[in-house]
SERO-4910 file (N, C-alpha, C, O; in steps of 0.05 Angstrom, whole numbers):
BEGIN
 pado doro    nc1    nc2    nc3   cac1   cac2   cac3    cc1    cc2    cc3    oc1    oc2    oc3
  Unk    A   -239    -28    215   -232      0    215   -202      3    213   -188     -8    230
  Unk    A   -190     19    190   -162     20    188   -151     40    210   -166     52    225
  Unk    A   -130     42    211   -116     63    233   -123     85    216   -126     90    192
  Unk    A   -124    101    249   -124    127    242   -117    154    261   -116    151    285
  Unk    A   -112    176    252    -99    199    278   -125    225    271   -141    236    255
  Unk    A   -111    222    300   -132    244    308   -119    272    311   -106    280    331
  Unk    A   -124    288    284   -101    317    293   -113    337    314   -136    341    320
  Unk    A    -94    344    321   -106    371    341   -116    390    334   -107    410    345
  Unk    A   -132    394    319   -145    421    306   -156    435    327   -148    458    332
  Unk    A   -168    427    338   -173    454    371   -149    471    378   -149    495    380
  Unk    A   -127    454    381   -102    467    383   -100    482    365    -99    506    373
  Unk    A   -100    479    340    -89    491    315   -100    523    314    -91    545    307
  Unk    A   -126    512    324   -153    537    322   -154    558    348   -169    576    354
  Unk    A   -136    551    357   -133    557    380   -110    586    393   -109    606    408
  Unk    A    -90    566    368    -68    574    367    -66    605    346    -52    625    349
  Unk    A    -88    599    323    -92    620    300   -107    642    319    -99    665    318
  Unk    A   -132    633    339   -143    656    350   -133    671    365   -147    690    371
  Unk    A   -102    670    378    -94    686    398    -74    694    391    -58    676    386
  Unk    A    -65    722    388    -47    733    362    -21    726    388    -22    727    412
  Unk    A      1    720    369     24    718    379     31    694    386     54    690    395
  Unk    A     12    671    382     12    643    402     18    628    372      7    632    350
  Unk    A     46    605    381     39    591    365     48    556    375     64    554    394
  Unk    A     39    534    362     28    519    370     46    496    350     47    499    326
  Unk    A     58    478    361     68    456    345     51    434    333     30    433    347
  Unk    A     50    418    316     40    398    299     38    377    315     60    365    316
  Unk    A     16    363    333     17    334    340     -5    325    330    -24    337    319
  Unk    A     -2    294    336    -22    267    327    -17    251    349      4    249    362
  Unk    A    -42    238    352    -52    222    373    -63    197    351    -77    202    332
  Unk    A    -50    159    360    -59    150    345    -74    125    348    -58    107    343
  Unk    A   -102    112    353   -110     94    367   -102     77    351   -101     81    327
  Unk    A    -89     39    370    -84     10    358    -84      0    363    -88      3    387
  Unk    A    -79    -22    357    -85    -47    374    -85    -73    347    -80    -72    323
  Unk    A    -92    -96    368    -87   -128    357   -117   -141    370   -120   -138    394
  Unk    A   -137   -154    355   -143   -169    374   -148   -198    352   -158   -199    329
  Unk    A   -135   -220    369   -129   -243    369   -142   -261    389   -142   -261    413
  Unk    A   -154   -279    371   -168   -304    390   -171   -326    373   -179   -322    350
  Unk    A   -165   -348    380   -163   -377    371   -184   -403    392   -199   -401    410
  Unk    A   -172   -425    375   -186   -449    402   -142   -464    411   -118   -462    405
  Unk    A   -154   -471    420   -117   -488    428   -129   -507    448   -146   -503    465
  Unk    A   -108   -539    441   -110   -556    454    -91   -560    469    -72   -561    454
  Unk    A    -86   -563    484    -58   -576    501    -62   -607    519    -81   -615    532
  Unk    A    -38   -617    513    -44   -641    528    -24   -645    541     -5   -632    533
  Unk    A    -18   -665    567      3   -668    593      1   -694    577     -7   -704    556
  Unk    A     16   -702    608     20   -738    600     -7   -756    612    -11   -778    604
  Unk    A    -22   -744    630    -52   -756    635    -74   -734    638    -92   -736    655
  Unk    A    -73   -718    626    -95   -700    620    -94   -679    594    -73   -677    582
  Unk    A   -111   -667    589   -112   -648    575   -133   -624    577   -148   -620    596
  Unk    A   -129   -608    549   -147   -577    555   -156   -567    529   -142   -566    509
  Unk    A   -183   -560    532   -190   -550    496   -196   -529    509   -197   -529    534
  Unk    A   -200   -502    487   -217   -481    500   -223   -461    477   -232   -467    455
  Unk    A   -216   -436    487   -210   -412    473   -194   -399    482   -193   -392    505
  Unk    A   -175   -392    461   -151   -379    475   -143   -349    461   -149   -347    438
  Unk    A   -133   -332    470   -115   -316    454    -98   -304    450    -85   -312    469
  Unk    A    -76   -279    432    -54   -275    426    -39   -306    418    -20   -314    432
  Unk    A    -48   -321    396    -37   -341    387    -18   -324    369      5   -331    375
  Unk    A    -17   -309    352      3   -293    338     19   -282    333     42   -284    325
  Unk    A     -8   -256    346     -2   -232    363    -16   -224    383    -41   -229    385
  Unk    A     -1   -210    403    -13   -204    434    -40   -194    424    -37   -191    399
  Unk    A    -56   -189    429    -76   -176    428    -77   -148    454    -75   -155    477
  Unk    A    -79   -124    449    -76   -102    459    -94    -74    452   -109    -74    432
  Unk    A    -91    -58    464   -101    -29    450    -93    -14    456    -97    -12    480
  Unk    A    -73     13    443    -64     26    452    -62     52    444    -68     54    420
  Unk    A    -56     77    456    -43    111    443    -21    114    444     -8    106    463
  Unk    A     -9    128    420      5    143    413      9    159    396     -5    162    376
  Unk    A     31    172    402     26    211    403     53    224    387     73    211    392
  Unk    A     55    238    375     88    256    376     72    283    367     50    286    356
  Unk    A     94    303    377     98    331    371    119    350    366    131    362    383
  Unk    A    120    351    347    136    368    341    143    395    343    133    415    332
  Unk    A    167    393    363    186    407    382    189    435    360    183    458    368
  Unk    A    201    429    330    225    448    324    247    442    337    250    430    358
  Unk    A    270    454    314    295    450    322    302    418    318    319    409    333
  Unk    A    292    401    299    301    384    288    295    362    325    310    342    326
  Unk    A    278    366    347    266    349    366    234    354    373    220    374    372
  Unk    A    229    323    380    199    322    383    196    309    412    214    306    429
  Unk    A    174    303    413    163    289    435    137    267    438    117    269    424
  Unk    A    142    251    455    120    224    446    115    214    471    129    218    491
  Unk    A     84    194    470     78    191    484     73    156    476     73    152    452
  Unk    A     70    138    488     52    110    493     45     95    504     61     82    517
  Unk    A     16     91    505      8     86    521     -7     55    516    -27     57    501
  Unk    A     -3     27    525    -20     -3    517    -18    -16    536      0    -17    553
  Unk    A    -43    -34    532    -47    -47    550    -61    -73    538    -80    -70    522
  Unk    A    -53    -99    546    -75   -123    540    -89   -131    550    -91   -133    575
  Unk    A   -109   -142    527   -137   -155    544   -138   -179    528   -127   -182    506
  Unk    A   -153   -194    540   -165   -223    526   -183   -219    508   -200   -203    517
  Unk    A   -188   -227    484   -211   -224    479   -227   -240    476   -248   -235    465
  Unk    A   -221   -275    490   -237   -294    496   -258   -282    521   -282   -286    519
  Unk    A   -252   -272    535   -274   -262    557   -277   -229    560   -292   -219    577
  Unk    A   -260   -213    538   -265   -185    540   -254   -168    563   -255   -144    566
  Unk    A   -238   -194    587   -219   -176    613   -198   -164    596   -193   -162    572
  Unk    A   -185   -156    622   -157   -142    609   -139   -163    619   -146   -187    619
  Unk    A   -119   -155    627    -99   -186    632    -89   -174    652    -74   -189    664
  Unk    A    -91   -151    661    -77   -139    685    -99   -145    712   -111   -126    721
  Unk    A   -104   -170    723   -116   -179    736   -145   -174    732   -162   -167    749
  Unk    A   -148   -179    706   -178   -176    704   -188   -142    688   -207   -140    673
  Unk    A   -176   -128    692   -171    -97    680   -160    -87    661   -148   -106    651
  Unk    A   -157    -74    653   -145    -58    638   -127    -36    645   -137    -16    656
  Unk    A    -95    -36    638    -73    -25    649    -59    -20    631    -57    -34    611
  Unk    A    -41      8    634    -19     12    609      4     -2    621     26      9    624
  Unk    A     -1    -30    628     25    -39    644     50    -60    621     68    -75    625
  Unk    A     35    -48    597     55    -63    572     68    -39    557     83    -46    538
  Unk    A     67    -20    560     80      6    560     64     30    576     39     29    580
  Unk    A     77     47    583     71     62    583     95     87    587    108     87    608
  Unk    A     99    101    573    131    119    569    120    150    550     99    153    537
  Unk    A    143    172    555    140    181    546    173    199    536    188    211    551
  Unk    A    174    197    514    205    207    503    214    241    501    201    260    511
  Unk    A    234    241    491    245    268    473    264    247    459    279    231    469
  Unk    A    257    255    430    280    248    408    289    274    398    280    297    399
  Unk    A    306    265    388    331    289    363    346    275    352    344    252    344
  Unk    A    367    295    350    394    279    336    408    262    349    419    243    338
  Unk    A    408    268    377    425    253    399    410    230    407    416    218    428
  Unk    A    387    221    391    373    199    392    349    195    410    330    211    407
  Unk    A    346    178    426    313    182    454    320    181    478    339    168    486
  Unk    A    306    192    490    305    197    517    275    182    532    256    197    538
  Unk    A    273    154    535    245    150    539    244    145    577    262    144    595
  Unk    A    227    143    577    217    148    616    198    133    625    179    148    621
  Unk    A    188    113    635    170     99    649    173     67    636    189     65    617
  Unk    A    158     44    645    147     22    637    149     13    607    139     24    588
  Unk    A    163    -10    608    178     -7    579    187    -39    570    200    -52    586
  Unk    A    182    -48    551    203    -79    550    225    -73    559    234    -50    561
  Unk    A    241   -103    567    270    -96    579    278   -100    552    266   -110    533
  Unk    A    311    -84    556    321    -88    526    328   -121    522    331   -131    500
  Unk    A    332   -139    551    339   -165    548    317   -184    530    321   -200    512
  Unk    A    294   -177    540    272   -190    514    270   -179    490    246   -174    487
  Unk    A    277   -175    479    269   -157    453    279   -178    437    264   -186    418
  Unk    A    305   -191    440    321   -205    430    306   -234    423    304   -245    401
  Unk    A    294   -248    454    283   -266    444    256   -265    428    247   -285    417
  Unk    A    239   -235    426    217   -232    408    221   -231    381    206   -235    363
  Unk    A    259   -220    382    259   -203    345    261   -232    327    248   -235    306
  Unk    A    285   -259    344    299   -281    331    281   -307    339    291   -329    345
  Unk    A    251   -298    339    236   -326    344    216   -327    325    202   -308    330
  Unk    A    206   -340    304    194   -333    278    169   -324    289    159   -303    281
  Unk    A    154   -345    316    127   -335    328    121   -319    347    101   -316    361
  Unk    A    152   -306    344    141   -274    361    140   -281    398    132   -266    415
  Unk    A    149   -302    401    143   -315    435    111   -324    437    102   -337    456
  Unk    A     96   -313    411     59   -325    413     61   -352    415     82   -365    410
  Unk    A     33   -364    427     21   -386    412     38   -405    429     56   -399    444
  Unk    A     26   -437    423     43   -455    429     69   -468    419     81   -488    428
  Unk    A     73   -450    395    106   -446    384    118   -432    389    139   -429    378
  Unk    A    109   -418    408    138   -388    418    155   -405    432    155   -428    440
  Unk    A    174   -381    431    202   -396    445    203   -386    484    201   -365    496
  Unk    A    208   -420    493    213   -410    522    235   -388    536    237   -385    560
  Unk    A    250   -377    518    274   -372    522    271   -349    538    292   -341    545
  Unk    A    252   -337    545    257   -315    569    230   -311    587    217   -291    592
  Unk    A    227   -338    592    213   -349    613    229   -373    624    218   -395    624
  Unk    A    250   -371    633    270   -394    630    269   -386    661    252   -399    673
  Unk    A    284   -366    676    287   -374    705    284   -333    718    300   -323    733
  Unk    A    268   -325    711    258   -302    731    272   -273    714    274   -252    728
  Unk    A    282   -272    683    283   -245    677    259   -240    666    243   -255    656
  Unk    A    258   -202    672    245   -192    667    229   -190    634    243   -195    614
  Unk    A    204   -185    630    187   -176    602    191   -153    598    210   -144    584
  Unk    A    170   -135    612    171   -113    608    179    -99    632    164   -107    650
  Unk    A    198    -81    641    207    -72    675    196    -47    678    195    -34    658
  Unk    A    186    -36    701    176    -13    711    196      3    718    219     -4    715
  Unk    A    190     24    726    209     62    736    243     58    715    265     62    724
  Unk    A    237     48    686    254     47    671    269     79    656    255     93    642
  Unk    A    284     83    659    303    106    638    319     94    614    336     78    620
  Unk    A    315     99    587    327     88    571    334     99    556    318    115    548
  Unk    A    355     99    546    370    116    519    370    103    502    372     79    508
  Unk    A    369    108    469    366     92    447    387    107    425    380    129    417
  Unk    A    404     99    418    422    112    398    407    128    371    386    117    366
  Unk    A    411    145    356    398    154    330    395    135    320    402    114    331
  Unk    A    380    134    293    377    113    277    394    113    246    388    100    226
  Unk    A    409    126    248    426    135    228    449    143    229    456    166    227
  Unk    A    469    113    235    482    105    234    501     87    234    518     81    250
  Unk    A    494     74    202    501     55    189    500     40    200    519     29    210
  Unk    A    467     29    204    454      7    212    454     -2    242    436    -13    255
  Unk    A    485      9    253    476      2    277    461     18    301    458     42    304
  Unk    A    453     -4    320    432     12    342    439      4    368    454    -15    370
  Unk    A    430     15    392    439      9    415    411     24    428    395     39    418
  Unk    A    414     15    454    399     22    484    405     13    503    407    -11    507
  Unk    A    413     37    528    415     31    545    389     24    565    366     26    555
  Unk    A    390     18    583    374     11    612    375     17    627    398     11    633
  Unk    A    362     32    653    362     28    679    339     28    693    327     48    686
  Unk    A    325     15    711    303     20    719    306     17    749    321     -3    754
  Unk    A    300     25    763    304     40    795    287     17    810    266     11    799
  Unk    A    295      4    837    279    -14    848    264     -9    865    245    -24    869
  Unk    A    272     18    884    251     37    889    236     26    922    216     36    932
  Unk    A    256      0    935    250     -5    953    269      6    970    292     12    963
  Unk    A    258      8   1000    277     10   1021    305    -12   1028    304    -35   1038
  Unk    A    331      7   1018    347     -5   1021    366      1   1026    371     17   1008
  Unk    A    391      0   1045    419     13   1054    445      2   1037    469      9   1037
  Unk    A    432    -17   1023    458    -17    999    458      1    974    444     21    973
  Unk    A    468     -4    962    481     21    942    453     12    921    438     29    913
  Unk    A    449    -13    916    418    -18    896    404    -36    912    412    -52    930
  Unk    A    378    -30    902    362    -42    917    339    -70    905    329    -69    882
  Unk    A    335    -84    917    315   -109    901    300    -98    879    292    -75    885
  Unk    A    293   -107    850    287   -102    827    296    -87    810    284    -80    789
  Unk    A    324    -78    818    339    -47    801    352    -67    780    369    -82    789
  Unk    A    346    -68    756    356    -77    734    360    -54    714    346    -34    710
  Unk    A    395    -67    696    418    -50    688    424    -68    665    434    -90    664
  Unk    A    412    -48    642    422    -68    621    433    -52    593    439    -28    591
  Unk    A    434    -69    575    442    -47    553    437    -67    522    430    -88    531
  Unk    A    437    -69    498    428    -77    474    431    -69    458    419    -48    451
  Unk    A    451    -82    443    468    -69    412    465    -83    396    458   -106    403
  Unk    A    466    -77    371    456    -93    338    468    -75    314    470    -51    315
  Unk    A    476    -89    294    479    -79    269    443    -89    249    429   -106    260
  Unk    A    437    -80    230    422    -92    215    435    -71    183    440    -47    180
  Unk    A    437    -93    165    439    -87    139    432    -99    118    438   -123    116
  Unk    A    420    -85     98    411   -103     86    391   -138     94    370   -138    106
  Unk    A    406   -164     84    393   -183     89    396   -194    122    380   -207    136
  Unk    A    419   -184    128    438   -196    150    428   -182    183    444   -164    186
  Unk    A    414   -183    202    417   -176    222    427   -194    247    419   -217    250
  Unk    A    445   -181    264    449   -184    289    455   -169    308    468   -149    305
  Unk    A    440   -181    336    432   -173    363    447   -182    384    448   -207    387
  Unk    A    463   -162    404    463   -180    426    459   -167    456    473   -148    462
  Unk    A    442   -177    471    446   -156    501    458   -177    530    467   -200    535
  Unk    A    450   -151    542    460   -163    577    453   -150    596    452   -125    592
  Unk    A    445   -160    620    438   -143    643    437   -165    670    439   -190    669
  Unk    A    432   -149    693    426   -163    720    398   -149    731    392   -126    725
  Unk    A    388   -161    741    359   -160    759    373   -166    780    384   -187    786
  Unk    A    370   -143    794    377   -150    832    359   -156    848    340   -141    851
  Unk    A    362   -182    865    343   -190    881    345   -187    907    365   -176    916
  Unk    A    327   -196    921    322   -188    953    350   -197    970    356   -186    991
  Unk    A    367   -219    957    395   -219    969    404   -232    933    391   -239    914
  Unk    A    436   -229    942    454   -228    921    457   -260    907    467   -267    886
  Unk    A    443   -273    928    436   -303    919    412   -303    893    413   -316    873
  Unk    A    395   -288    898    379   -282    876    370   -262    855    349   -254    845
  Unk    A    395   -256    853    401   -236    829    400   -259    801    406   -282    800
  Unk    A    390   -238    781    386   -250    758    404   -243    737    402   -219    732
  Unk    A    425   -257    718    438   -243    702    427   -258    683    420   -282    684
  Unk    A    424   -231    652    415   -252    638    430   -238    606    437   -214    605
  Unk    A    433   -257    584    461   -256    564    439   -269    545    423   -288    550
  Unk    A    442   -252    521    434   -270    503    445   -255    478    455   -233    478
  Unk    A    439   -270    459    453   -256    421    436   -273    403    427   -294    412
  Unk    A    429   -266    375    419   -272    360    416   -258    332    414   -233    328
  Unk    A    417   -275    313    427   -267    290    408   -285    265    402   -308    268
  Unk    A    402   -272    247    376   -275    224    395   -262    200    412   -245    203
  Unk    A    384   -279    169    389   -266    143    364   -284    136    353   -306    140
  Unk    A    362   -253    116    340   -264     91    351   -265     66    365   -248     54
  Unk    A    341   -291     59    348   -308     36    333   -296     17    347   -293     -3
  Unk    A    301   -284     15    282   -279      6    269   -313      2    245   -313     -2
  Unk    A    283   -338      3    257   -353      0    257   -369     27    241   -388     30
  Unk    A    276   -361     47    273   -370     69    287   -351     90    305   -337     81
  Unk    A    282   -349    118    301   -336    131    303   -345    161    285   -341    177
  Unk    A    325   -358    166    329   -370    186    340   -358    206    363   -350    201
  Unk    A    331   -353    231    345   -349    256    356   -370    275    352   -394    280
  Unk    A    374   -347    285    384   -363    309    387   -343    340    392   -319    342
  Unk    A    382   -360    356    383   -344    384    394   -359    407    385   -382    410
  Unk    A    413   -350    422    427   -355    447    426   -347    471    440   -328    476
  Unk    A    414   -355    488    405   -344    516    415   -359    537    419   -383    537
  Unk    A    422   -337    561    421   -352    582    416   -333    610    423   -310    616
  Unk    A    403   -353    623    399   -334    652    406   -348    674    400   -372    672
  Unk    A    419   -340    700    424   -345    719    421   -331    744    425   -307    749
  Unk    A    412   -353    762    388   -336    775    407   -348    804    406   -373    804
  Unk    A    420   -339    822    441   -350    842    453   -362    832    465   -351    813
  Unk    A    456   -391    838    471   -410    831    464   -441    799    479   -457    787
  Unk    A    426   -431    797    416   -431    775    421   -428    747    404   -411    740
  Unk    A    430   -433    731    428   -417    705    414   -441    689    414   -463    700
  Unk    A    403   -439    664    388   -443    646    392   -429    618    384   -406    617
  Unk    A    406   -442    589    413   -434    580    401   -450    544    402   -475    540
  Unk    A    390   -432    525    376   -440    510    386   -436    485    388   -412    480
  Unk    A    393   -452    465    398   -445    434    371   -460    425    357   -477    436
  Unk    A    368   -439    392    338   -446    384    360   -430    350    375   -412    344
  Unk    A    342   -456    339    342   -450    305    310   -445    293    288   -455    296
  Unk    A    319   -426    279    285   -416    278    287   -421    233    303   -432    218
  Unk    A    261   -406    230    254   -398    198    233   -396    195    214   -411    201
  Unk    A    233   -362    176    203   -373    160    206   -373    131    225   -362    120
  Unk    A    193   -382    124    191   -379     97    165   -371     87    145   -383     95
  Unk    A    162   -347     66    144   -337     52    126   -359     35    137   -373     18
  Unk    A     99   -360     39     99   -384     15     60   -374      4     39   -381     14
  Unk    A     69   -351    -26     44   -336    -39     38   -317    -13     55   -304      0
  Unk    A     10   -318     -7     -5   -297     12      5   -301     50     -2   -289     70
  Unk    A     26   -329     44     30   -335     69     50   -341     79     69   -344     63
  Unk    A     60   -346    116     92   -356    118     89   -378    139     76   -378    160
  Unk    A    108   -403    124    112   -425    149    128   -417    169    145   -402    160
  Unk    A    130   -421    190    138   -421    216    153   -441    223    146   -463    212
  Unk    A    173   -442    237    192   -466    244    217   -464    258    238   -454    252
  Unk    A    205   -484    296    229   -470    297    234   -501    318    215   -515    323
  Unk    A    262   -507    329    275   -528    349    292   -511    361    305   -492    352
  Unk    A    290   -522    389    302   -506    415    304   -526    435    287   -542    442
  Unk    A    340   -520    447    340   -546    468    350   -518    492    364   -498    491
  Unk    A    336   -528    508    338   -521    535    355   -533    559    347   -553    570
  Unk    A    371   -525    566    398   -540    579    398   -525    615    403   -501    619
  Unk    A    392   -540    632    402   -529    660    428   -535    662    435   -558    657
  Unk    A    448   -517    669    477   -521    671    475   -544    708    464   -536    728
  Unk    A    490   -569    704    500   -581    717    474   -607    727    477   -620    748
  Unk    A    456   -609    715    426   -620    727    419   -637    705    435   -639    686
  Unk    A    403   -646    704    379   -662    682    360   -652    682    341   -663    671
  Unk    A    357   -631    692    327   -614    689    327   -598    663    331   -574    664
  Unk    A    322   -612    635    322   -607    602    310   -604    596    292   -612    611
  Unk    A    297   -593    571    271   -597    559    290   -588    522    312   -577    519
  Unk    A    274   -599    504    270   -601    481    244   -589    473    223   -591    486
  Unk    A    247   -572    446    216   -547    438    210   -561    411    227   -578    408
  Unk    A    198   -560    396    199   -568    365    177   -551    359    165   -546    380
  Unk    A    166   -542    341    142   -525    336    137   -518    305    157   -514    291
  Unk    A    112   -515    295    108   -513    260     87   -511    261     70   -527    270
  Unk    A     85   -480    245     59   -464    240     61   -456    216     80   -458    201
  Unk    A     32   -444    210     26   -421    189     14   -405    192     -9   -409    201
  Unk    A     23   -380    184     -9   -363    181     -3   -345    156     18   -336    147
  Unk    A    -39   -344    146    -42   -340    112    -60   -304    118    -73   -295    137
  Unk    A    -54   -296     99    -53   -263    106    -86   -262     83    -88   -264     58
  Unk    A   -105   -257    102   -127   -250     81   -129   -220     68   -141   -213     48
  Unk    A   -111   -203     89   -106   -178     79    -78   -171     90    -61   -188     96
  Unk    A    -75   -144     92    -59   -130    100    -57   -133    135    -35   -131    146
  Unk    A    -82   -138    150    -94   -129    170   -109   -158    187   -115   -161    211
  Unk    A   -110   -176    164   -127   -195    179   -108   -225    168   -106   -236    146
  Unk    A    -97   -231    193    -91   -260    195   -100   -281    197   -113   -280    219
  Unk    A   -103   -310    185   -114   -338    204    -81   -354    199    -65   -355    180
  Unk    A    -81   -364    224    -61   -378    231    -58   -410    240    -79   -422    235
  Unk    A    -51   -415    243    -48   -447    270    -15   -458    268     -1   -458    248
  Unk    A    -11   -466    290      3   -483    298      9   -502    317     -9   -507    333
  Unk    A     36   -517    318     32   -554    336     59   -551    348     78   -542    336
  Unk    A     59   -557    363     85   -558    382     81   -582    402     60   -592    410
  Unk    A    108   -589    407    116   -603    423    135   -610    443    156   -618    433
  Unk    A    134   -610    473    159   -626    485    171   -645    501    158   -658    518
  Unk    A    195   -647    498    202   -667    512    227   -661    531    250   -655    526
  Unk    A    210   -666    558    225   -666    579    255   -687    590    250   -711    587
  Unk    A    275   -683    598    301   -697    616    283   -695    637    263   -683    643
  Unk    A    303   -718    649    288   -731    680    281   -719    691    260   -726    702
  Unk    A    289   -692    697    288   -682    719    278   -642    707    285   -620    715
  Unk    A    261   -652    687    239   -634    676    221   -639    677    216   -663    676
  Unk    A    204   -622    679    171   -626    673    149   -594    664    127   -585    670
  Unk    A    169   -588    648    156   -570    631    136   -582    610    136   -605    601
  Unk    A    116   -554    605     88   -566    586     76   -542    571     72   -520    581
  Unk    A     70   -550    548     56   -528    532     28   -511    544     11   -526    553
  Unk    A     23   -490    545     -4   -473    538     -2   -450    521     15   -443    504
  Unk    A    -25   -441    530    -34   -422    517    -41   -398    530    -41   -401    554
  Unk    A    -48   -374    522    -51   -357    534    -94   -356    540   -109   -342    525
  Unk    A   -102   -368    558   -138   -360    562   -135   -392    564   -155   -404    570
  Unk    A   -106   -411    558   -115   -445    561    -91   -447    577    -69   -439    568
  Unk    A    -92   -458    600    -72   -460    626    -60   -498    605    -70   -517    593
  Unk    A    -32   -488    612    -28   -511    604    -32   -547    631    -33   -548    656
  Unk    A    -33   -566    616    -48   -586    635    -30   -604    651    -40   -620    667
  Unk    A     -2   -600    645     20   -609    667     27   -623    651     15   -625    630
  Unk    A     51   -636    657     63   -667    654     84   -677    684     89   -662    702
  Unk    A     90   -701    680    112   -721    698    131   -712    685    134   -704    662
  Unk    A    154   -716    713    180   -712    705    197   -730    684    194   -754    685
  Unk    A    220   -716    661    212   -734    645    199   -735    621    209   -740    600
  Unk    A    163   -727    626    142   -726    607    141   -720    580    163   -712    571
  Unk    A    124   -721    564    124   -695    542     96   -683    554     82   -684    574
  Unk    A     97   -672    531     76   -647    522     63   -641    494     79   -649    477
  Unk    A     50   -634    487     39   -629    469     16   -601    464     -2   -598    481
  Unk    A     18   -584    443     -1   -561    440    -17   -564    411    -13   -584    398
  Unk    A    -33   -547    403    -44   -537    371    -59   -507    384    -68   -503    406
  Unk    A    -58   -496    370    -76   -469    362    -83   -465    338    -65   -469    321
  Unk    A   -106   -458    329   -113   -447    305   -130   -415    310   -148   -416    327
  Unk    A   -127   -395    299   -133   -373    304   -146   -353    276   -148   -361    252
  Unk    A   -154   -329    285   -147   -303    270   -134   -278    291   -134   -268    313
  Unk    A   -125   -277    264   -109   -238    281   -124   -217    265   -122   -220    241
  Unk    A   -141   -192    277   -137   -172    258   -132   -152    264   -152   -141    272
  Unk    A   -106   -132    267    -95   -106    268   -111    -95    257   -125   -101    238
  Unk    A   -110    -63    281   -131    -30    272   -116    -16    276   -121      8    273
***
C-alpha cells in the first residue's frame, strides 16, 4: 500500500455548512518502515542466529499532519513510534509509544517552532554521515559511545528557514524537570546544530551538554561531519566525541556509498579511541542493499571488531542481543534483510 493522506473533508463540509465559518486546508498522513532480517553475531566463545530487525531501516509507524494557518504560517503535528516486527511488540517495553517523536510545530518565515520528544540535534549528525544510517551490524558506534542522548524528552527547538543559501541551524533545549535547587537540573540538555549543504558538498557540525545527577556526570558531546557526491561514489566523514566526567571517548569513521544499477555498496572503517586508556575498539563494515522498487528493499551486511586490551565491545543486532567477547577480543556480525516503506 503506497502512502497516503487523509483530507479533512468533514471539516471542509462543515465549514461550507455554517455561513460565516471558515476552515483552513489540513492532511493527516499514515507511515512507516517495516524491516526484518535473520543476523548472526558471534563473540570470542559463543554466538547468536535469529531474526532480527531495522537492519536498514528502523522499522516504525507513524502520523503526520500540517495546516495551513494563512499568512504565509502553518502548523504540524508527529507522531512515531517502533515496533519489532520479528515478534509484532513495540520496542517501548513491549508496547507501542510515540516515544521516537512526538512534537508539534508552528513554521513561517522565521522558520519552526517545534515542542515535545524529538532526536537530539547531537545525533542527527552521526545518522546523516554514516552510509547505514546507525542500522544493522554496520552502523556506526559513534553515539552510543559513553551516555549521550538519541532522542531527548520536554525538548523546545528552533530550526532556522530553509532558504538561506543552503545553510541550516537548530537550536535545543529540553528541561530536566526534576527536583532541584541549582539553576539546572539532572537531564536538562542544551544544544545547538549548524550545516551548510550545496550542491555536491555537505557539512555538519553540533554541540551540547547533558546534565547529570552531579557535575561529575555531565555529558558533553562535539561532533562534525562532512560528505560530497561524486555521483559514482560519495564518501563521508564524521568526528565525534563525548565526555562523560572525566571519561571521554572519541570516534573518526570514513564512510561511502556507491550507487551500483538498482543498487548501493555500503562501506565504512571507524576507530574508536578512549582518551588516556587502552579501552579501543576498531569497526570495519560492508553491505548492500538492491532496490526492488521505489518502496521495497533487500539488503545484507558483515561487520567486524576488534577490541585494545582493555575493550570488549561486540556486534548485534536489533531482536539479536549481541553474544559478548574478552577483553581484547573481536567480534563479528552479518544481516541479510528486506525493508518495505508505506
Amino acid at each position: 500500500m503506497s502512502s497516503f493522506s487523509i483530507r479533512a473533508a468533514s471539516l471542509l463540509a462543515a465549514a461550507a455548512a455554517l455561513p460565516g465559518a471558515a476552515w483552513a486546508q489540513s492532511s493527516v498522513t499514515l507511515f512507516g518502515t517495516v524491516d526484518v532480517g535473520i543476523a548472526h553475531v558471534t563473540g570470542d566463545n559463543s554466538s547468536r542466529t535469529g531474526l532480527a530487525h531495522s537492519g536498514a531501516n528502523i522499522s516504525r509507524i507513524g502520523f503526520r499532519g500540517t495546516e495551513d494557518l494563512g499568512g504565509g504560517l502553518s502548523a504540524g503535528f508527529w507522531l512515531e513510534s517502533g515496533f519489532a516486527p520479528d515478534t509484532g511488540l513495540g520496542t517501548a517495553n513491549g508496547g507501542l509509544a510515540f516515544n521516537r517523536r512526538s512534537t508539534v510545530s508552528v513554521m513561517g518565515p522565521f522558520g519552526e517552532l517545534r515542542l515535545g520528544r524529538d532526536d537530539s540535534a547531537t545525533f542527527l549528525n552521526a545518522l546523516i554521515f554514516d552510509p547505514f544510517l546507525t542500522n544493522g551490524v554496520g552502523g556506526t558506534n559513534a553515539f552510543v559511545m559513553n551516555g549521550a542522548p538519541i532522542q531527548i524528552s520536554n525538548a523546545i527547538s528552533y530550526f532556522l528557514p530553509p532558504n538561506i543559501g543552503g545553510f541550516y541551524g537548530q537550536l535545543q533545549h529540553a528541561a530536566g524537570e526534576q527536583l532541584n535547587t541549582a539553576p539546572t537540573a539532572a537531564g536538562e540538555y542544551n544544544g545547538g546544530r549548524f550545516g551548510w549543504r550545496g550542491g555536491a558538498f555537505h557539512v555538519s557540525g553540533s554541540l551540547a551538554k547533558l546534565q547529570g545527577t552531579t557535575q561529575a556526570l555531565d555529558v558533553r558531546i562535539r561532533n562534525v561531519g562532512a560528505s560530497y557526491d561524486f555521483g559514482v561514489a560519495m564518501p563521508m566523514l564524521l568526528w565525534a566525541s563525548e565526555k562523560r566526567g572525566t571519561v571521554e571517548i572519541r570516534a573518526t569513521q570514513l564512510g561511502v556509498k556507491v550507487p551500483v544499477g538498482a543498487g548501493e555498496i555500503r562501506a565504512q572503517v571507524s576507530r574508536y579511541d578512549t582518551v588516556g586508556s587502552n579501552a579501543d575498539w576498531t569497526k570495519v563494515a560492508l553491505g548492500y542493499g538492491h532496490n526492488l522498487s521505489r518502496r521495497t528493499q533487500v539488503y545484507g551486511a558483515v561487520a567486524r571488531i576488534h577490541n585494545g586490551a582493555g575493550a570488549q565491545r561486540s556486534i548485534g543486532a536489533q531482536g539479536v542481543a549481541a553474544s559478548g567477547t574478552n577483553l581484547g577480543g573481536k567480534s563479528t556480525g552479518f544481516d541479510v534483510g528486506i525493508r518495505h516503506f508505506f
